[in-house]
The first five atom37 places (N, CA, C, CB, O) and aatype in JSON, in Angstrom:
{
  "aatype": [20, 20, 20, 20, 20, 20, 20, 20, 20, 20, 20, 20, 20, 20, 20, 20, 20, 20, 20, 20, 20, 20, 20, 20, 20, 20, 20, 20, 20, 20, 20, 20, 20, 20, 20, 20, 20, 20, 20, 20, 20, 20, 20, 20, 20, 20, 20, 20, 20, 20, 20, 20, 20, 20, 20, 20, 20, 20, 20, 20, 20, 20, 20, 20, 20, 20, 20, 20, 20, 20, 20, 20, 20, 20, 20, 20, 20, 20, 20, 20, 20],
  "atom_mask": [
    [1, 1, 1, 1, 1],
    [1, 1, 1, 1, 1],
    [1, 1, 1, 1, 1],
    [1, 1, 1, 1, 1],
    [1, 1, 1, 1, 1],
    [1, 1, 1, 1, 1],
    [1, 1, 1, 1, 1],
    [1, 1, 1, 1, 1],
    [1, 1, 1, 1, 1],
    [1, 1, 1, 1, 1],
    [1, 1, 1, 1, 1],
    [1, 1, 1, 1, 1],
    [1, 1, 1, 1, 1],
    [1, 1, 1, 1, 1],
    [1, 1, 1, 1, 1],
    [1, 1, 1, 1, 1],
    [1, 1, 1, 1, 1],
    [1, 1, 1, 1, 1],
    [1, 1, 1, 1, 1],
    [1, 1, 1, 1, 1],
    [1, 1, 1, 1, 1],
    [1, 1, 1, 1, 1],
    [1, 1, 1, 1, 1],
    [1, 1, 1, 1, 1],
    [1, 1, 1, 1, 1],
    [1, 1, 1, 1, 1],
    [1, 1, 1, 1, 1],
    [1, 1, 1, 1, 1],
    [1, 1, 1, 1, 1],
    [1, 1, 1, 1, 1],
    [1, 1, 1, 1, 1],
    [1, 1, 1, 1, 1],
    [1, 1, 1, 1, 1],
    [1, 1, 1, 1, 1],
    [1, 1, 1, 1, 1],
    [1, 1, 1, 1, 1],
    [1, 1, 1, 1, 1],
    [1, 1, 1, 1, 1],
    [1, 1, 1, 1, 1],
    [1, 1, 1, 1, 1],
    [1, 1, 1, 1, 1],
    [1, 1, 1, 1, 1],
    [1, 1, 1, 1, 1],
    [1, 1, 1, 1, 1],
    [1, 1, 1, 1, 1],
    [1, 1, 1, 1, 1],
    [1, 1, 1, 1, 1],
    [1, 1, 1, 1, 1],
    [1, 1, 1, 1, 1],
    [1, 1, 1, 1, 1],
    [1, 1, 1, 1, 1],
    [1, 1, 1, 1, 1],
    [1, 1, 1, 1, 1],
    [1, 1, 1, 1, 1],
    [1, 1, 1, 1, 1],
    [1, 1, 1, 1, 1],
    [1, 1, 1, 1, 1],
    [1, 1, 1, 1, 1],
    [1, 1, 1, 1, 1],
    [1, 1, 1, 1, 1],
    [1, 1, 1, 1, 1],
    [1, 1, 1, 1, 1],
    [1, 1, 1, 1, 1],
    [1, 1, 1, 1, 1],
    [1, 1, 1, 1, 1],
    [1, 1, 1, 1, 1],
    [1, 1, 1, 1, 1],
    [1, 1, 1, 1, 1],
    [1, 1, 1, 1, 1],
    [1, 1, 1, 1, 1],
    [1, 1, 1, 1, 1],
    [1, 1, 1, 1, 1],
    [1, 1, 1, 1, 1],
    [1, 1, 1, 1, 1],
    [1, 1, 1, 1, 1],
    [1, 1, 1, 1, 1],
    [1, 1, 1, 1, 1],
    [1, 1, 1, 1, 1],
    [1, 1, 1, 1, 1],
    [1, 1, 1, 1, 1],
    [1, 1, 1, 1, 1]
  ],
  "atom_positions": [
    [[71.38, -18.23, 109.26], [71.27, -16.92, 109.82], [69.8, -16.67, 110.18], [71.81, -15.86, 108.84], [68.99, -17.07, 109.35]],
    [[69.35, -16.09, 111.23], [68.13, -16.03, 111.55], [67.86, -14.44, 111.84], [67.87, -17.01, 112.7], [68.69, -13.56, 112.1]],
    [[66.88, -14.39, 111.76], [65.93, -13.08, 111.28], [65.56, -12.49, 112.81], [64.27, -13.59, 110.24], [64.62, -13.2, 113.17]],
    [[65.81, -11.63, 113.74], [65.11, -11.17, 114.6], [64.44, -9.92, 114.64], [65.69, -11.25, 115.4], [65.12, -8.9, 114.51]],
    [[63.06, -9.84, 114.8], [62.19, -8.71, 114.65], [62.55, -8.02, 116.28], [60.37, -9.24, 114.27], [62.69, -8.73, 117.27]],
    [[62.65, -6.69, 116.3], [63.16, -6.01, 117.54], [61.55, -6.08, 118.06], [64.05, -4.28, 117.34], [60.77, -5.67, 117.2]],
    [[61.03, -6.46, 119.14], [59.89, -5.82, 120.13], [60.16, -5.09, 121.62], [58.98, -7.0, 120.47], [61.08, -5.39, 122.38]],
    [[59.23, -4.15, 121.86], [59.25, -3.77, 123.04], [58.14, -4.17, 123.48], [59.49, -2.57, 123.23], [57.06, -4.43, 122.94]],
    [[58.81, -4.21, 125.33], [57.24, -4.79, 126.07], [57.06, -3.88, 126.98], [57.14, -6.38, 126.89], [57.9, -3.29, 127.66]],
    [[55.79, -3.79, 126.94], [54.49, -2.85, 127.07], [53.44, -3.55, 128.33], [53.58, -2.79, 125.36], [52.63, -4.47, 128.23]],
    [[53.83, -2.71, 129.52], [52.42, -3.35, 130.81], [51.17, -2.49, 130.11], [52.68, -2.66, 133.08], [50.96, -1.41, 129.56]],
    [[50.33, -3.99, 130.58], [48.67, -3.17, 130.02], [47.93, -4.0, 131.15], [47.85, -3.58, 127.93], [48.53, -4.86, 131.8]],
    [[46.63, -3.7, 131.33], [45.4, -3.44, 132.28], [44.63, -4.16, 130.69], [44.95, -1.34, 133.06], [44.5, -3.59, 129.61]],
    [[44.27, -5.39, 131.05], [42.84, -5.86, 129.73], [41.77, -6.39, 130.44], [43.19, -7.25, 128.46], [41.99, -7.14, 131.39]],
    [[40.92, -6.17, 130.2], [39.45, -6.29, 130.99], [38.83, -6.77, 129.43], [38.61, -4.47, 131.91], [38.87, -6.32, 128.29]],
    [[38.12, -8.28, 130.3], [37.15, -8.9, 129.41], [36.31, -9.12, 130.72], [37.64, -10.31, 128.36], [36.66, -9.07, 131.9]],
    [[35.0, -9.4, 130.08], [33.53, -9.55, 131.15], [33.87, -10.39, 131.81], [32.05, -9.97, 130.65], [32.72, -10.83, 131.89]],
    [[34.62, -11.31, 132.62], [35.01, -12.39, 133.28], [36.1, -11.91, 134.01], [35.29, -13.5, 132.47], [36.14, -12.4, 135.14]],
    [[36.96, -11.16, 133.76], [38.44, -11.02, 134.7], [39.14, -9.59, 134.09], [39.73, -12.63, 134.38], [38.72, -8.98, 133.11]],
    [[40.49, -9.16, 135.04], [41.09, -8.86, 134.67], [42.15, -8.79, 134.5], [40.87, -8.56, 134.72], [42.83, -9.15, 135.45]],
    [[42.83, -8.35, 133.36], [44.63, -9.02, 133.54], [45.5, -7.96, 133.8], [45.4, -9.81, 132.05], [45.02, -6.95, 133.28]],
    [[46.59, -7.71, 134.38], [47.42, -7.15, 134.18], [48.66, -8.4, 134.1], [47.38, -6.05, 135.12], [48.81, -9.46, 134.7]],
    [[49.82, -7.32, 132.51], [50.91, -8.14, 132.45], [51.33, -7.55, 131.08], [50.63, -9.78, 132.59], [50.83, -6.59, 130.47]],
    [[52.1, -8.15, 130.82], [53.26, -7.6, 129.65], [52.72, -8.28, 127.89], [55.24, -8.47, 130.23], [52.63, -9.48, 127.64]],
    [[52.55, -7.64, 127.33], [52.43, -7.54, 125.71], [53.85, -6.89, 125.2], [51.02, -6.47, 125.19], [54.54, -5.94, 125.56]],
    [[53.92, -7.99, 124.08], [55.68, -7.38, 123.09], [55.23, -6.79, 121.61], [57.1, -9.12, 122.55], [55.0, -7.6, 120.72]],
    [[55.14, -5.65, 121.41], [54.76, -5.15, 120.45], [56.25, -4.94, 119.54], [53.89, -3.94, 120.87], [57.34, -5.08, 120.1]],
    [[56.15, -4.63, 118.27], [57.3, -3.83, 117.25], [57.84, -2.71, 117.5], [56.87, -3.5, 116.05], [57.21, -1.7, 117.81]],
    [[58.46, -2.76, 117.44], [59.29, -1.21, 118.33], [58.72, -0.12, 117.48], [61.41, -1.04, 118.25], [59.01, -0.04, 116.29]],
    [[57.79, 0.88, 118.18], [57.59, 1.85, 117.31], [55.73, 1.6, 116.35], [59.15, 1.69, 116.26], [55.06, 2.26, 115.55]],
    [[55.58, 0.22, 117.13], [54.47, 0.39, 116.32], [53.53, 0.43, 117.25], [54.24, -0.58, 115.3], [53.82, 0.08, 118.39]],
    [[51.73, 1.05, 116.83], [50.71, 1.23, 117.45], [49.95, -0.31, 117.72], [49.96, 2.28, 116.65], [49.77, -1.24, 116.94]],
    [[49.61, -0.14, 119.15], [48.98, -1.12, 119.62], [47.53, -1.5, 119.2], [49.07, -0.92, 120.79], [47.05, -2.49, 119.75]],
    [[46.69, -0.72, 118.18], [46.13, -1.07, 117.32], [46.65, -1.69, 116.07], [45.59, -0.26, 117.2], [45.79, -2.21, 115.36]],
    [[47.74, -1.72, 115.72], [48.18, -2.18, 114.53], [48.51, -3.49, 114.81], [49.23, -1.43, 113.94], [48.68, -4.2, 113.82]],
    [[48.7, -4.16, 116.21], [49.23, -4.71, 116.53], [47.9, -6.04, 116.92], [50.13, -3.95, 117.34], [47.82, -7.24, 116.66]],
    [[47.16, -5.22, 117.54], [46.15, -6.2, 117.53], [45.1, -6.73, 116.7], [45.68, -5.99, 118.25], [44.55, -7.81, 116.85]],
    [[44.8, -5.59, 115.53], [44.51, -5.98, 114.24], [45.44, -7.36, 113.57], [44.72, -4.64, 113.41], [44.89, -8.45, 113.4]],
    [[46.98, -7.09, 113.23], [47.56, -7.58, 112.64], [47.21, -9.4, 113.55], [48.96, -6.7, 112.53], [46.9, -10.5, 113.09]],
    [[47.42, -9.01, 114.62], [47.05, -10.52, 115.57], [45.76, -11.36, 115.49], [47.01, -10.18, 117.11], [45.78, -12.59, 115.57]],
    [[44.78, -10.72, 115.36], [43.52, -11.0, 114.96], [43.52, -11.63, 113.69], [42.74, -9.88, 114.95], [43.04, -12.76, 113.68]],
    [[43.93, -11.21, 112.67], [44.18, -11.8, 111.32], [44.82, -12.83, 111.09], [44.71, -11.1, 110.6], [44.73, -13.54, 110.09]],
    [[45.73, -13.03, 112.28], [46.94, -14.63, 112.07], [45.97, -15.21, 112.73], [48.84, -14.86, 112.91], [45.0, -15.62, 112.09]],
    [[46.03, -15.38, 114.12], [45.86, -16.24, 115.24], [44.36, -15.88, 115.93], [47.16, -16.0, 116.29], [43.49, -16.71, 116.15]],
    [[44.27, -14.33, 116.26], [43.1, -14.81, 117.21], [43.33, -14.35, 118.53], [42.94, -16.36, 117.3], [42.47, -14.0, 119.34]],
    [[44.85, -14.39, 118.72], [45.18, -14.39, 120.21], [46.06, -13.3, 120.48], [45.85, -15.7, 120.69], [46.82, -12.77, 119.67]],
    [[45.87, -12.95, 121.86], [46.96, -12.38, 121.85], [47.93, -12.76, 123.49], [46.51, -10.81, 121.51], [47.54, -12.75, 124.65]],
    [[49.51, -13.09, 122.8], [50.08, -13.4, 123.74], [50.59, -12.21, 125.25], [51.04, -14.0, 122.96], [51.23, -11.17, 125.09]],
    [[50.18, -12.68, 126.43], [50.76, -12.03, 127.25], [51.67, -12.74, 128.34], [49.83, -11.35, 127.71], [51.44, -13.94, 128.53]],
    [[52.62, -12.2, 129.04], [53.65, -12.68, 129.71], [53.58, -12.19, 131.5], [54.97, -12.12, 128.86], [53.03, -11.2, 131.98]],
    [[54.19, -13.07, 132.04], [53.56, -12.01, 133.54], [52.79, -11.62, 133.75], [53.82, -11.01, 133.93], [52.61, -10.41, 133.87]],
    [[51.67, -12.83, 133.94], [50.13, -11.97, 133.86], [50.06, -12.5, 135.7], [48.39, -12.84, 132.31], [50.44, -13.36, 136.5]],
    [[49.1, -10.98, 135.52], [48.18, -11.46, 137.11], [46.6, -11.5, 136.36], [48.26, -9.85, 138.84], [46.26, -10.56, 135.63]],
    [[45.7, -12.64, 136.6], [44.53, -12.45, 136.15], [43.58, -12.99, 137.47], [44.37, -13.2, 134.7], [43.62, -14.07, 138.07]],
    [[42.5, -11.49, 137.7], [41.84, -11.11, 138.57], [40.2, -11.17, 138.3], [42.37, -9.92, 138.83], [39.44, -10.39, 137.74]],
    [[39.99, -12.71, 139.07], [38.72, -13.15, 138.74], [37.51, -12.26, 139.57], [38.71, -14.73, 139.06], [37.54, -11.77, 140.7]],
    [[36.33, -12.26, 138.46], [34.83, -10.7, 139.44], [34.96, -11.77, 140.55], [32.29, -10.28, 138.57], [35.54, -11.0, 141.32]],
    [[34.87, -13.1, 141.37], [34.35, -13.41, 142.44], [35.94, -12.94, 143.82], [33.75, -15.26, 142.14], [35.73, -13.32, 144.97]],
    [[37.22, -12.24, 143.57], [38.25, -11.47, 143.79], [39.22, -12.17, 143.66], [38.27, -10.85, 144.84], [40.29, -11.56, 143.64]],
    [[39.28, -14.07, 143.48], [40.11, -14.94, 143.4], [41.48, -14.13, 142.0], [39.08, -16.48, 143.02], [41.33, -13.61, 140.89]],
    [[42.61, -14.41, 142.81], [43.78, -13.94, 141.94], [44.46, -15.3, 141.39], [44.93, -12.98, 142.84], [44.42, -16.41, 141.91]],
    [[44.98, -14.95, 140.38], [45.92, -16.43, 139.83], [47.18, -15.25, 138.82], [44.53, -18.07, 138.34], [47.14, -14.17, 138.21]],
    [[48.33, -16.5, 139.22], [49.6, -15.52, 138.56], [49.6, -16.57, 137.48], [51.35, -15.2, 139.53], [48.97, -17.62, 137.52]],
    [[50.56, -16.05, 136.3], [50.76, -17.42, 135.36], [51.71, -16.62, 134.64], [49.34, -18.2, 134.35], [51.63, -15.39, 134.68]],
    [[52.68, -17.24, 133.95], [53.94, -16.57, 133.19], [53.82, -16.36, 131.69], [55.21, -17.46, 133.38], [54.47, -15.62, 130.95]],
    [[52.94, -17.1, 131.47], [52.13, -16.97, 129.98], [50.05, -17.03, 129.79], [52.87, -18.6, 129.05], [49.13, -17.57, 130.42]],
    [[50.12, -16.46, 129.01], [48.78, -16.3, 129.02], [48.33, -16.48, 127.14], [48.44, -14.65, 129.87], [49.21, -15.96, 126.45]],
    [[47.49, -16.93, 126.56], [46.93, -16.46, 124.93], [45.21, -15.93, 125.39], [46.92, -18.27, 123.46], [44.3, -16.67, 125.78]],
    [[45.15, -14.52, 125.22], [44.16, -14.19, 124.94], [42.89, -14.28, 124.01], [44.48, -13.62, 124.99], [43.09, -13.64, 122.97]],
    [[41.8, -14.79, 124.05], [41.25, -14.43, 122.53], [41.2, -13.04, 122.41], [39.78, -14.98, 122.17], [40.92, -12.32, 123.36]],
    [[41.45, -12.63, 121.34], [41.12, -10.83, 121.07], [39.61, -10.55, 121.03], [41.75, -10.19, 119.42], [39.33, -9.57, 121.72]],
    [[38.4, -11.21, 120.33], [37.5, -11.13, 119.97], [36.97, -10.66, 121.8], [37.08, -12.4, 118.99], [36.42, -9.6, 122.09]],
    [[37.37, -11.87, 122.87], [36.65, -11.41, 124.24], [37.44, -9.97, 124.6], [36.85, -12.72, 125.63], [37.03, -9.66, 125.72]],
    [[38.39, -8.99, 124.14], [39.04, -7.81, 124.72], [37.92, -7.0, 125.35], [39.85, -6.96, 123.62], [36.97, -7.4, 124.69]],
    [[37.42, -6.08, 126.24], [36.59, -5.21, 126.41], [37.36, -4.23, 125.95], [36.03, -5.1, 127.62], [37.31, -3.87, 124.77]],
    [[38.08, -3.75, 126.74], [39.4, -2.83, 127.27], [40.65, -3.09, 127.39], [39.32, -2.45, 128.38], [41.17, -4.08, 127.91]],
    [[41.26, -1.97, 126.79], [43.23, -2.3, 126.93], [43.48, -1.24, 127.42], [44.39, -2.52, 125.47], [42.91, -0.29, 126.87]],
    [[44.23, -0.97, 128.39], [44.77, 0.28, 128.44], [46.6, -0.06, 129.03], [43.66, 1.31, 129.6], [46.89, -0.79, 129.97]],
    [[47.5, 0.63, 128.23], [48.85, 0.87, 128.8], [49.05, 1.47, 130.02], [49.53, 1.56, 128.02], [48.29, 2.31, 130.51]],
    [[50.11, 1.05, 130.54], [50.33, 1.39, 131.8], [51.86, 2.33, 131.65], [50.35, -0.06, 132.79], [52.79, 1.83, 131.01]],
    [[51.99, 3.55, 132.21], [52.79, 3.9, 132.21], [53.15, 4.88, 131.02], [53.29, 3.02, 132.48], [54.26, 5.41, 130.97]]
  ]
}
């Protein structure tokens, strides 16, 4: 029998000094996206995103269906919607 944790996914805007992403983060249903990236920081380091568009400063675009962030480079998060 296997265990499934419910998440919802969440579009966000993350800006690190190099690029920016937009694309989908799966948080705990109900939980704060600080709790979330704390708690991520403490395992891994990373944080996974899905459907990313990441938008390089020289304007070059690249799509990719998965992405691992380091958290430590985050500037900015902001939700969309």
């Amino acid at each position: 029998m296997s265990m499934k944790i419910e998440k919802e996914k969440k579009n966000v805007d993350l800006y690190t000094s190099r690029y920016k992403i937009t694309g989908d983060i799966h948080i705990h249903v109900n939980a704060r996206l600080t709790d979330t990236l704390q708690a991520l920081s403490k395992q891994s380091g990373f944080l996974p995103i899905t459907d990313a568009v990441v938008k390089f400063r020289n304007g070059k675009i690249r799509e990719e269906k998965f992405l691992l962030i380091k958290i430590d480079e985050i500037e900015m998060i902001c939700l969309k919607g």
